[in-house]
PALO-599392 format. One record per atom (N, C-alpha, C): z, x, y; atom name; residue in one letter; residue number from 1. Coordinates in steps of 0.1 Angstrom, whole numbers, plus 5000, padded with zeros to 4 digits. Layout:
// PALO-599392
PT|Z|X|Y|CA|A|NUM .
...
//
This chain:
// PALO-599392
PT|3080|4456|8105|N|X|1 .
PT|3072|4468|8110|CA|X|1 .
PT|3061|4463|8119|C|X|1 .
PT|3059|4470|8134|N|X|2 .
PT|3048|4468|8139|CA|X|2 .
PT|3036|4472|8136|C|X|2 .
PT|3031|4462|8139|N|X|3 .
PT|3012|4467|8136|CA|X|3 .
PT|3007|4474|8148|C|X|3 .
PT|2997|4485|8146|N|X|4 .
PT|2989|4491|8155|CA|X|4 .
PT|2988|4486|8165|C|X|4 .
PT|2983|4474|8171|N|X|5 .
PT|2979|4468|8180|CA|X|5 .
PT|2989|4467|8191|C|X|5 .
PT|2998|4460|8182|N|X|6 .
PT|3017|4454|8192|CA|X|6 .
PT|3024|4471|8198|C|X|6 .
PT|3023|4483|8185|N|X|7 .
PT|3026|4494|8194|CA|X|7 .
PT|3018|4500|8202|C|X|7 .
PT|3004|4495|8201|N|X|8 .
PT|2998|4499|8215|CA|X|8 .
PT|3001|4494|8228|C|X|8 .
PT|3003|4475|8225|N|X|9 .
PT|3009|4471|8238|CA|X|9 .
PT|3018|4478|8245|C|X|9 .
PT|3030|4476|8233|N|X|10 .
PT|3042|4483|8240|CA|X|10 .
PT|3042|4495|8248|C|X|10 .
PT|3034|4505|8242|N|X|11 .
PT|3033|4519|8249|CA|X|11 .
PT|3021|4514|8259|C|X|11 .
PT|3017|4502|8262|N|X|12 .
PT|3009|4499|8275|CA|X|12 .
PT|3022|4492|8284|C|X|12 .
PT|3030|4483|8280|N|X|13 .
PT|3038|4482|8287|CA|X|13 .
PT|3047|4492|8296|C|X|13 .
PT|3048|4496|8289|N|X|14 .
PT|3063|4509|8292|CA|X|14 .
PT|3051|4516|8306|C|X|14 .
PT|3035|4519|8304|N|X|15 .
PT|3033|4531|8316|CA|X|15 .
PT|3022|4517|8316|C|X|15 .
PT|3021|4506|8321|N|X|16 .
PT|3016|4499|8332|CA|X|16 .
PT|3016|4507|8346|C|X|16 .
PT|3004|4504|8352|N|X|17 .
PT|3000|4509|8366|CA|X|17 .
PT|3007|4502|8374|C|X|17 .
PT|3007|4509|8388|N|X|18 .
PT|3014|4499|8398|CA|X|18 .
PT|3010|4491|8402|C|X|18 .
PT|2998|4486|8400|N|X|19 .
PT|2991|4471|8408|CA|X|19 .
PT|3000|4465|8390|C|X|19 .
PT|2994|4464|8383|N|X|20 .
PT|3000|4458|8372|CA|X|20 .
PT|3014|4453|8376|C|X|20 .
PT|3023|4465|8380|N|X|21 .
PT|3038|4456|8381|CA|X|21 .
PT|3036|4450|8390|C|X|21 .
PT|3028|4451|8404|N|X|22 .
PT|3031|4443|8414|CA|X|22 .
PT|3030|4431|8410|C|X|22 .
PT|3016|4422|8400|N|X|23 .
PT|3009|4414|8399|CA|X|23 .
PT|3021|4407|8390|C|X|23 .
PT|3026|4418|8382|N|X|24 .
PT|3040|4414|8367|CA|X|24 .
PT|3053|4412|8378|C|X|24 .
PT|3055|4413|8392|N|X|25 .
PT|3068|4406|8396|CA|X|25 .
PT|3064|4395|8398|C|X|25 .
PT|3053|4388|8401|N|X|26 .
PT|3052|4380|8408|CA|X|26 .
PT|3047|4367|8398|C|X|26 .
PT|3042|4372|8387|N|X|27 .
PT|3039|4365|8377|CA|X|27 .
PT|3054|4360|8359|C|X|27 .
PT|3059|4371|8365|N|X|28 .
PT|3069|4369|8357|CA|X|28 .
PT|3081|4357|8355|C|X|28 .
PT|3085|4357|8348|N|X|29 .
PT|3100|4346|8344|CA|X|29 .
PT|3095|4328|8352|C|X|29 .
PT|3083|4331|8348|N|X|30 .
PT|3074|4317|8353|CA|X|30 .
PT|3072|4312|8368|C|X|30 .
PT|3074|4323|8376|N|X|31 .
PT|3073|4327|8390|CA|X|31 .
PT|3060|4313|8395|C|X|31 .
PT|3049|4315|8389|N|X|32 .
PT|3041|4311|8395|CA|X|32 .
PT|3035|4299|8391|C|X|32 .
PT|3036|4286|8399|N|X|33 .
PT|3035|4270|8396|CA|X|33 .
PT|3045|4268|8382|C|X|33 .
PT|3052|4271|8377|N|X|34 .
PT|3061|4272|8363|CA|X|34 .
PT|3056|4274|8353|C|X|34 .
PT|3041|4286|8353|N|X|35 .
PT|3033|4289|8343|CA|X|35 .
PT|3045|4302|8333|C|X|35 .
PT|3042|4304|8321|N|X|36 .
PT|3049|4314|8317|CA|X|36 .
PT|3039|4324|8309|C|X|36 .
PT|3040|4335|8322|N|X|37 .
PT|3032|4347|8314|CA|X|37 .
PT|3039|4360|8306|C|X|37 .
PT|3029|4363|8295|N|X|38 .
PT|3035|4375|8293|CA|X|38 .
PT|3022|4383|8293|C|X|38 .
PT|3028|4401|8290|N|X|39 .
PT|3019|4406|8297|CA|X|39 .
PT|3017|4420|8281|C|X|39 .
PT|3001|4424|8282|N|X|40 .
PT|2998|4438|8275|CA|X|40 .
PT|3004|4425|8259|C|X|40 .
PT|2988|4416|8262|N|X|41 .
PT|2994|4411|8248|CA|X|41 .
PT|2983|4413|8240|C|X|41 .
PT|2987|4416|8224|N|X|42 .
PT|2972|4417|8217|CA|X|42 .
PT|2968|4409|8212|C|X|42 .
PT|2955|4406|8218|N|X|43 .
PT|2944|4394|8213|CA|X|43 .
PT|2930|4398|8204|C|X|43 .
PT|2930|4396|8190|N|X|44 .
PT|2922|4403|8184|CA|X|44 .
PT|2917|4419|8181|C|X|44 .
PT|2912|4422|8186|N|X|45 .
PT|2912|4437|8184|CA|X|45 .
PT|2912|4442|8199|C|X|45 .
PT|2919|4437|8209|N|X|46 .
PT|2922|4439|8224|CA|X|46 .
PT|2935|4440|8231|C|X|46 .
PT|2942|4443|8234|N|X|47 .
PT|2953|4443|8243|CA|X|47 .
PT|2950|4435|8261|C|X|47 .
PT|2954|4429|8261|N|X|48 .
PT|2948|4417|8273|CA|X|48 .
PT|2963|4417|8281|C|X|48 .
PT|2957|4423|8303|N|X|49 .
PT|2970|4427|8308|CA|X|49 .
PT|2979|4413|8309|C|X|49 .
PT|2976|4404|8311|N|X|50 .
PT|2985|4390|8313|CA|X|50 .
PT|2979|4383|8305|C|X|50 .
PT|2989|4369|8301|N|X|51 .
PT|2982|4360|8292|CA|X|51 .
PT|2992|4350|8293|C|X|51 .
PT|2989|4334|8299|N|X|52 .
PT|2992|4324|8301|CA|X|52 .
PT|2991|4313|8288|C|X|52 .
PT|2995|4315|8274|N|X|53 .
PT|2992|4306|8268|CA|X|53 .
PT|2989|4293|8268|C|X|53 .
PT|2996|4288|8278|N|X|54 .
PT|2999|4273|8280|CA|X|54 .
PT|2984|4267|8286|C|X|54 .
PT|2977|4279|8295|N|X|55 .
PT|2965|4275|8302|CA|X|55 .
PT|2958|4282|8296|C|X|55 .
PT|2953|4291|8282|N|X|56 .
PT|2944|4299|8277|CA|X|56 .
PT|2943|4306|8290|C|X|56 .
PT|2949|4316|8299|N|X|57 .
PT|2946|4322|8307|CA|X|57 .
PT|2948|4334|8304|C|X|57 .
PT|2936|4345|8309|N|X|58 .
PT|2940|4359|8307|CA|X|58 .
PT|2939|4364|8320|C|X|58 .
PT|2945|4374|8321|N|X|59 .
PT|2940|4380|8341|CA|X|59 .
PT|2944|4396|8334|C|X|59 .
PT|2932|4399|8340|N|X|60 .
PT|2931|4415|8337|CA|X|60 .
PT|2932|4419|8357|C|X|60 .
PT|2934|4430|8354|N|X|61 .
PT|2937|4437|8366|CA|X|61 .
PT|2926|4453|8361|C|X|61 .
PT|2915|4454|8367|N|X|62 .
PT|2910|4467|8365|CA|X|62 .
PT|2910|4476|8380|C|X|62 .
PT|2909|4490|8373|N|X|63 .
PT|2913|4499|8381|CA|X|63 .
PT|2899|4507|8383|C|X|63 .
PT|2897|4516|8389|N|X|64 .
PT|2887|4522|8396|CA|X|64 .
PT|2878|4528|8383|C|X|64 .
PT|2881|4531|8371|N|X|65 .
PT|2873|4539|8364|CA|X|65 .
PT|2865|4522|8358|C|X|65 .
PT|2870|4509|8354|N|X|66 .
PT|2868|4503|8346|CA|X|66 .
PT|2855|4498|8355|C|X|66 .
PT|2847|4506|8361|N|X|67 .
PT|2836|4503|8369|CA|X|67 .
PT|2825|4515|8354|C|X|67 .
PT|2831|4528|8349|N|X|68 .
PT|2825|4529|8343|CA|X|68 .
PT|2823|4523|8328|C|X|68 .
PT|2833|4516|8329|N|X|69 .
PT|2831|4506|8309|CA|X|69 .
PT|2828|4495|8315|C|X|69 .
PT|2819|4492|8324|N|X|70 .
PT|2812|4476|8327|CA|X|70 .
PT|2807|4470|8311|C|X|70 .
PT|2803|4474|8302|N|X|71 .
PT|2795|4470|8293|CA|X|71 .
PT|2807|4463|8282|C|X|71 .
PT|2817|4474|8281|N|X|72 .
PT|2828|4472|8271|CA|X|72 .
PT|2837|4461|8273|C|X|72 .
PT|2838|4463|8289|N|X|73 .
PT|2845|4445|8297|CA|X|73 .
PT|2837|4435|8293|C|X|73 .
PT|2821|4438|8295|N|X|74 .
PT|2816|4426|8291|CA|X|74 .
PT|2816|4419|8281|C|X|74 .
PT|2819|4427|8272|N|X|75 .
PT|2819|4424|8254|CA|X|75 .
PT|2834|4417|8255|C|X|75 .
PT|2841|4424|8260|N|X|76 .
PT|2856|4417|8252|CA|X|76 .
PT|2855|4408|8264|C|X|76 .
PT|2849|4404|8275|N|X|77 .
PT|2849|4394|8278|CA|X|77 .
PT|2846|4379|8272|C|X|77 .
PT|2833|4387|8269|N|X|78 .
PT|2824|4376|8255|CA|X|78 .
PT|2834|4374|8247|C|X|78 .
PT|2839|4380|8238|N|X|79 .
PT|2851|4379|8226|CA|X|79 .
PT|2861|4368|8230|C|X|79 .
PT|2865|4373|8247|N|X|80 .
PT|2882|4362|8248|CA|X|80 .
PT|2876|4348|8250|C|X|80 .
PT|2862|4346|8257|N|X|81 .
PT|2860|4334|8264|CA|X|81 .
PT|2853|4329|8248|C|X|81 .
PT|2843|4336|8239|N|X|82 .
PT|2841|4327|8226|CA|X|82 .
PT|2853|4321|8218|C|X|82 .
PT|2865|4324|8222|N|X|83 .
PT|2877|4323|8216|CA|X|83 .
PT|2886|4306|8223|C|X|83 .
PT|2884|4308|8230|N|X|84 .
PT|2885|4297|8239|CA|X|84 .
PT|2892|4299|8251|C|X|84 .
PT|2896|4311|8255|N|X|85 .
PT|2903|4320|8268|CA|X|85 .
PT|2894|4320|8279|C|X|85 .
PT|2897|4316|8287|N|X|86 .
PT|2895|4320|8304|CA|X|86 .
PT|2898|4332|8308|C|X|86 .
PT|2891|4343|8312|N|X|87 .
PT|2895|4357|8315|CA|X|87 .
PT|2892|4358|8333|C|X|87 .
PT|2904|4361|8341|N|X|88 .
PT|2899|4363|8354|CA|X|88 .
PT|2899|4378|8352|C|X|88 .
PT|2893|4388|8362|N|X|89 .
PT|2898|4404|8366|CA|X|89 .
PT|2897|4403|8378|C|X|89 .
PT|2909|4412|8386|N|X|90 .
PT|2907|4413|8398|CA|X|90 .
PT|2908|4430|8399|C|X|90 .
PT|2904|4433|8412|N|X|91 .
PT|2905|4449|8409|CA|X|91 .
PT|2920|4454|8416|C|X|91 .
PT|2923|4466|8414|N|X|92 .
PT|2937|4471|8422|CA|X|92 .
PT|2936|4470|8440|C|X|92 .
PT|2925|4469|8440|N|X|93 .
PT|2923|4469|8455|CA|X|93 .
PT|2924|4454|8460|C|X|93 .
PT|2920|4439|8457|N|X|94 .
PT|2923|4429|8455|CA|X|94 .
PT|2938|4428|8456|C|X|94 .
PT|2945|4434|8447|N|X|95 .
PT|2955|4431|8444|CA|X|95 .
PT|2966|4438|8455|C|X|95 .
PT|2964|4450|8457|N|X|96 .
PT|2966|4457|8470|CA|X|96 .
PT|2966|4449|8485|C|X|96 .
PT|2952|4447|8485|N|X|97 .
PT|2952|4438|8501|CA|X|97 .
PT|2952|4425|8500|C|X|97 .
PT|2955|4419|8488|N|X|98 .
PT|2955|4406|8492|CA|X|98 .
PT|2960|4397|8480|C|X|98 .
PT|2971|4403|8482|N|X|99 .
PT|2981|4395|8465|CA|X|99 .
PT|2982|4379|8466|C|X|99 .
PT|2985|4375|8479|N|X|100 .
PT|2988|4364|8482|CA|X|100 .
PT|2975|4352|8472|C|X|100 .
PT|2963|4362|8479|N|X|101 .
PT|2951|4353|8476|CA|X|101 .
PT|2947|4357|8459|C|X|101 .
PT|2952|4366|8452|N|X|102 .
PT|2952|4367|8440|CA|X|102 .
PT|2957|4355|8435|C|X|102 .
PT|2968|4355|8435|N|X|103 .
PT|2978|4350|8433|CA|X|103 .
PT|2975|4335|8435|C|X|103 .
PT|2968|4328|8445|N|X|104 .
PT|2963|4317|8443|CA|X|104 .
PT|2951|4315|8442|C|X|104 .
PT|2943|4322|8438|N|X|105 .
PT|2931|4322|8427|CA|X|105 .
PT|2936|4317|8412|C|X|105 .
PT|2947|4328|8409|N|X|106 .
PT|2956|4325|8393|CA|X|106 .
PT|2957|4313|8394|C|X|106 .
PT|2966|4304|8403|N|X|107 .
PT|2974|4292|8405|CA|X|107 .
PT|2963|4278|8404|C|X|107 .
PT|2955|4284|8406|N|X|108 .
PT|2942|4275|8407|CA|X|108 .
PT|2938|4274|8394|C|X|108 .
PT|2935|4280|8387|N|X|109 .
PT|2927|4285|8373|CA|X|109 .
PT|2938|4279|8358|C|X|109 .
PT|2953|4276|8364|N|X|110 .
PT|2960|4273|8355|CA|X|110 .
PT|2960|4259|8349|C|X|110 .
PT|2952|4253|8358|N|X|111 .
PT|2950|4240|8352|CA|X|111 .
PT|2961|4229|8342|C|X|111 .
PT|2971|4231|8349|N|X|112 .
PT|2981|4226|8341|CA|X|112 .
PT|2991|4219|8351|C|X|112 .
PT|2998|4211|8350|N|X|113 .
PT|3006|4201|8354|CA|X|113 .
PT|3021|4207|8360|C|X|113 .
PT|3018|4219|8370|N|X|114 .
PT|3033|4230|8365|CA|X|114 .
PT|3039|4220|8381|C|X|114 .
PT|3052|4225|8380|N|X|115 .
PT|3053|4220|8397|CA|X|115 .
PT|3054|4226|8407|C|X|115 .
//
């Protein structure tokens, strides 16, 4: 039986935004340096949009409103990084004009030996 949390992902999975997929083709099936992400995973009492285990990496992707929960990011920021997680966010617009440079911002931050 799932727990609250995991059916939240899921039903975050299923209606992911479209910068989310764009960011989820490109990050997927270990796309990027041979890191393997998965994505809408629950971490504590949070749902976190990507997550690189191998590199404690999180990468959120926020969208235009998460300008008004600045306070609430900052908290669960506190939360993932007291945990021992790296959290990057980029916004949809970022991700829009300039995936390439997302994308190796991530590649940088993975810190791991991929090839």
């Amino acid at each position: 039986m799932a727990t609250e949390p995991h059916e939240f992902a899921r039903r975050l999975r299923k209606s992911s935004t479209k910068f989310e997929d764009l960011l989820w083709q490109r990050l997927r099936g270990a796309r990027l340096r041979g890191a393997k992400f998965k994505r809408q995973v629950p971490f504590d009492r949070y749902v976190v949009d990507f997550y690189c285990h191998a590199a404690r990496l999180v990468v959120e992707v926020d969208g235009a409103r998460h300008g008004w929960y600045a306070d609430y990011d900052a908290e669960r920021t506190k939360t993932l990084e007291s945990a021992g997680l790296h959290v990057m966010r980029f916004s949809n617009d970022e991700i829009r004009d300039d995936l390439d440079d997302v994308l190796r911002r991530i590649g940088a931050e993975l810190r791991l030996p991929f090839a």
